[in-house]
N, C-alpha and C positions, 0 to 999 in steps of 0.2 A: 504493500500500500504506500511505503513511501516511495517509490521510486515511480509512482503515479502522482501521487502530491505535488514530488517536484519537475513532473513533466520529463520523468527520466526512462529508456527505454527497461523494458526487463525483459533481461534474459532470457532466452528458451535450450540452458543448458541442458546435456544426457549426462554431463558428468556426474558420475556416482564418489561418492567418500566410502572407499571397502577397508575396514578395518578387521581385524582377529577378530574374535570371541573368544579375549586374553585380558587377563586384569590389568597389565601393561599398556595395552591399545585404549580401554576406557581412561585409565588413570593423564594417559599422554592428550587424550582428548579435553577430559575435562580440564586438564592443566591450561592449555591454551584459550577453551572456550570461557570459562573461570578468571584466566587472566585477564580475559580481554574488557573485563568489566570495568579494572583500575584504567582501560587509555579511554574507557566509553563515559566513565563520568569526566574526564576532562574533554573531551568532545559535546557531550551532553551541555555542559555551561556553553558551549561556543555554539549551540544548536540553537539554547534559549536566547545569545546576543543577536540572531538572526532571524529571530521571531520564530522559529521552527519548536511546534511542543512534543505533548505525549499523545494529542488529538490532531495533527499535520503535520508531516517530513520528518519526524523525530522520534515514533512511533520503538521504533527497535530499540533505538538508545533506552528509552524510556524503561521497557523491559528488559534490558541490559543490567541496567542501574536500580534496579528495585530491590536489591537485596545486598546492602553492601558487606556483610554477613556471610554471604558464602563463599569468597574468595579466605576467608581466614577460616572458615570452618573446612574447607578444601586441604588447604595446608596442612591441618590440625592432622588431617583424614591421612593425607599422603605420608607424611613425617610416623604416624602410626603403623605405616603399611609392612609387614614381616616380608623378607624374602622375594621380594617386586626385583625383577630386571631393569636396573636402569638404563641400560642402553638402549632396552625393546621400548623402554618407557620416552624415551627422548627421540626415538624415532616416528615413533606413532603421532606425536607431540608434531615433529617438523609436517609429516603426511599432514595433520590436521592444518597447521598455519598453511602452506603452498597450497591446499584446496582454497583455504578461507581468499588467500592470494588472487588466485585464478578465478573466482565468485566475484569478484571487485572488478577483476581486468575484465571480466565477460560486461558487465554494467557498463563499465569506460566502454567498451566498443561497441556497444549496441548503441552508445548517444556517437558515436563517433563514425559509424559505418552508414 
């Protein structure tokens, strides 16, 4: 909906996001989806300097940032975790950020194509 708001084309990706069904792959998931809350509340203020809220253009941030709570209960979660592969776990991590990457670039060129 916001990429309609702001008169932005959207996508008609196939890309799919295939991960394990490995506590590794989730954990590397939610670490980046989880993070991504701390750069979305400072986007979020620069959303509001733009007159963009939680009912036009700024819908996702909105639900982004509703919980500032679970990026430290994340932590909390991770730091508890026995016996996790950290390498499986920082790759699943990077897979997740270069889709999130490639979901941005696909936006950019559907207003650019």
């Amino acid at each position: 909906m916001d990429c309609c708001d702001l008169q932005l084309g959207v996508p008609q990706s196939g890309d799919a996001l295939e991960l394990r069904d490995q506590t590794e792959d989730y954990l590397g998931a939610f670490y980046v989806l989880e993070g991504s809350s701390l750069g979305a509340a400072v986007l979020w203020k620069r959303a509001h300097a733009l007159g963009l809220n939680a009912e036009f253009g700024a819908r996702h941030l909105a639900l982004q940032t509703s919980d500032r709570a679970n990026w430290p209960a994340f932590q909390r979660h991770l730091e508890a975790c026995e016996d996790v592969n950290v390498d499986a776990l920082n790759i699943a991590a990077e897979k997740v950020f270069a889709f999130a990457l490639r979901v941005a670039e696909d936006v950019e060129n559907v207003d650019q194509g």
